[in-house]
N, C-alpha and C positions, 0 to 999 in steps of 0.2 A: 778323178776330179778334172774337170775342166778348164782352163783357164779361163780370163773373162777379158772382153774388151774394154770395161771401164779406165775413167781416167779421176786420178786423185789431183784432190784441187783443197789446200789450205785456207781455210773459210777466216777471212777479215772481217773489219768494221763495218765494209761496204756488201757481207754477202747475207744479210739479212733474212732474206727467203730463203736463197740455199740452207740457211741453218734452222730456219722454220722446217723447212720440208727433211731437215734430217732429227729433229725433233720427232715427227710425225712415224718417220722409218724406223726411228727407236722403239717409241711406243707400241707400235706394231709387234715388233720384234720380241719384246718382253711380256707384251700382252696389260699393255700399263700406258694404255693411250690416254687417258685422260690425265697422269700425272703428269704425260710429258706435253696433253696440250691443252690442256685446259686453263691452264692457269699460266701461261708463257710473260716472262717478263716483257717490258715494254721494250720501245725499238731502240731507246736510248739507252737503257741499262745494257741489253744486246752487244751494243756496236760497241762500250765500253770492253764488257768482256770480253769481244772479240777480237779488239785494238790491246789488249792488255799486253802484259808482258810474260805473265806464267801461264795462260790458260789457250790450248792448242786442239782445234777440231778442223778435224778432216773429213772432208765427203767423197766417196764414190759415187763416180756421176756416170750414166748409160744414157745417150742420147739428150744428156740436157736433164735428166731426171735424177734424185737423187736414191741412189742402190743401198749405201751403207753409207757406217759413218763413225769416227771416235773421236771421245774427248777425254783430253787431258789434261794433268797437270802439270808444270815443273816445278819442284820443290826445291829451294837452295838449299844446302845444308849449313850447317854453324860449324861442324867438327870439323873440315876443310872445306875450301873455298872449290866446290863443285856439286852438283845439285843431284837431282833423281826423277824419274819423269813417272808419273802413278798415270796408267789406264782408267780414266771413270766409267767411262761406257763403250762400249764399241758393240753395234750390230750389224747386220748385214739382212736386207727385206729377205724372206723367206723365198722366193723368185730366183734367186742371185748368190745362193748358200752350194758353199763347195766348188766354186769355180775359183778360188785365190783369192779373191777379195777382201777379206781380214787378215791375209797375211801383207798383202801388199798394201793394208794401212797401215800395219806393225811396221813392215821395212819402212814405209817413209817416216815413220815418226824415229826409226832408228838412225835414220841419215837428219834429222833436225836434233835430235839428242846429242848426236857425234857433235856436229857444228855449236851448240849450245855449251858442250864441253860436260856433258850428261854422262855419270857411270854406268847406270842401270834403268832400264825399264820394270817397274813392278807393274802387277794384277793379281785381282783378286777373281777370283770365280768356285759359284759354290758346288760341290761335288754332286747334284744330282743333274746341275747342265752336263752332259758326257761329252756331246759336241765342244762347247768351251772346254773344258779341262784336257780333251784328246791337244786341241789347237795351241794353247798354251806348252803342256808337256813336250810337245814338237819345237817349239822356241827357245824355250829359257829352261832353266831348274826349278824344279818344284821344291817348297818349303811348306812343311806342315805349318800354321797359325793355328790361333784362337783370334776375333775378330769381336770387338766389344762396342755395342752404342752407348755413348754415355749421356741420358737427355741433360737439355739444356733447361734448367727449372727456369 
C-alpha cells in the first residue's frame, strides 16, 4: 500500500460543491450514482446539514479534487452523558484505493470523536465487500449483528 498525498478537509455550510463532488465520488464507488445524484437536496437543506451539530463529512481532496469521502453521525446517548459516532458512508474513487486514504478519514474522525468526548466509532459493512470488512477488522472489533429495515408505512 502506498501512502497518498491527499489532504482532509471537514466539509461546512460553506463547502457546497466540495460535498456535491463527494456525493458523486460515492456513487461511483458503490455503483449507485444516481441515488446519490440525482435527486441531491437543495443548497439550503445542504448547508443546514452541514452547519448542523451531529452530522460530520470529510473529504479527501488531490489537487483540488475530491478523492474520497465520509459521513457521519453523532449520536448522544441517554444512558450517560456521552455520545457514539456511526460511519454512513465512507468511499474512496477507485483511482485512489489502497494508498491510506480511508484510514486517514477514520483517524480524523477519531481525533473529532476524542474532542467531542465520543466513546466509540461504529460501522456497518456487509460481508461480501472483503476490501471494507479487511479495512475495518484492522481498526476496531468486530461484532457479529442482525441488521433490520423497519419501512416506514
Amino acid at each position: 500500500m502506498t501512502q497518498t498525498s491527499s489532504t482532509l478537509h471537514r466539509l461546512t455550510g460553506d463547502d457546497i460543491a466540495l460535498f456535491r463532488e463527494m456525493l458523486a465520488v460515492m456513487g461511483q464507488a458503490f455503483d449507485e450514482f444516481d441515488t446519490y445524484t440525482g435527486a441531491q437536496p437543495d443548497t439550503a437543506y445542504l448547508r443546514k446539514l452541514l452547519a448542523g451539530e451531529h452530522f460530520i463529512a470529510l473529504a479527501a481532496l488531490e489537487a483540488g479534487t475530491v478523492i474520497g469521502g465520509l459521513a457521519a453521525y453523532e449520536l448522544p446517548k441517554f444512558e450517560q452523558a456521552r455520545s457514539e459516532i456511526y460511519i454512513y458512508d465512507l468511499a474512496v474513487a477507485s483511482s485512489h484505493r489502497r494508498k491510506g486514504v480511508a484510514t486517514a478519514l477514520i483517524n480524523r474522525l477519531k481525533t473529532i470523536g476524542a474532542a467531542r468526548g465520543a466513546y466509540v466509532i461504529f460501522v456497518q459493512a456487509d460481508p461480501p465487500d472483503e476490501p471494507a470488512v479487511a479495512l475495518y477488522d484492522k481498526l476496531g472489533v468486530r461484532e457479529e449483528v442482525l441488521h433490520f429495515d423497519i419501512p416506514i408505512d
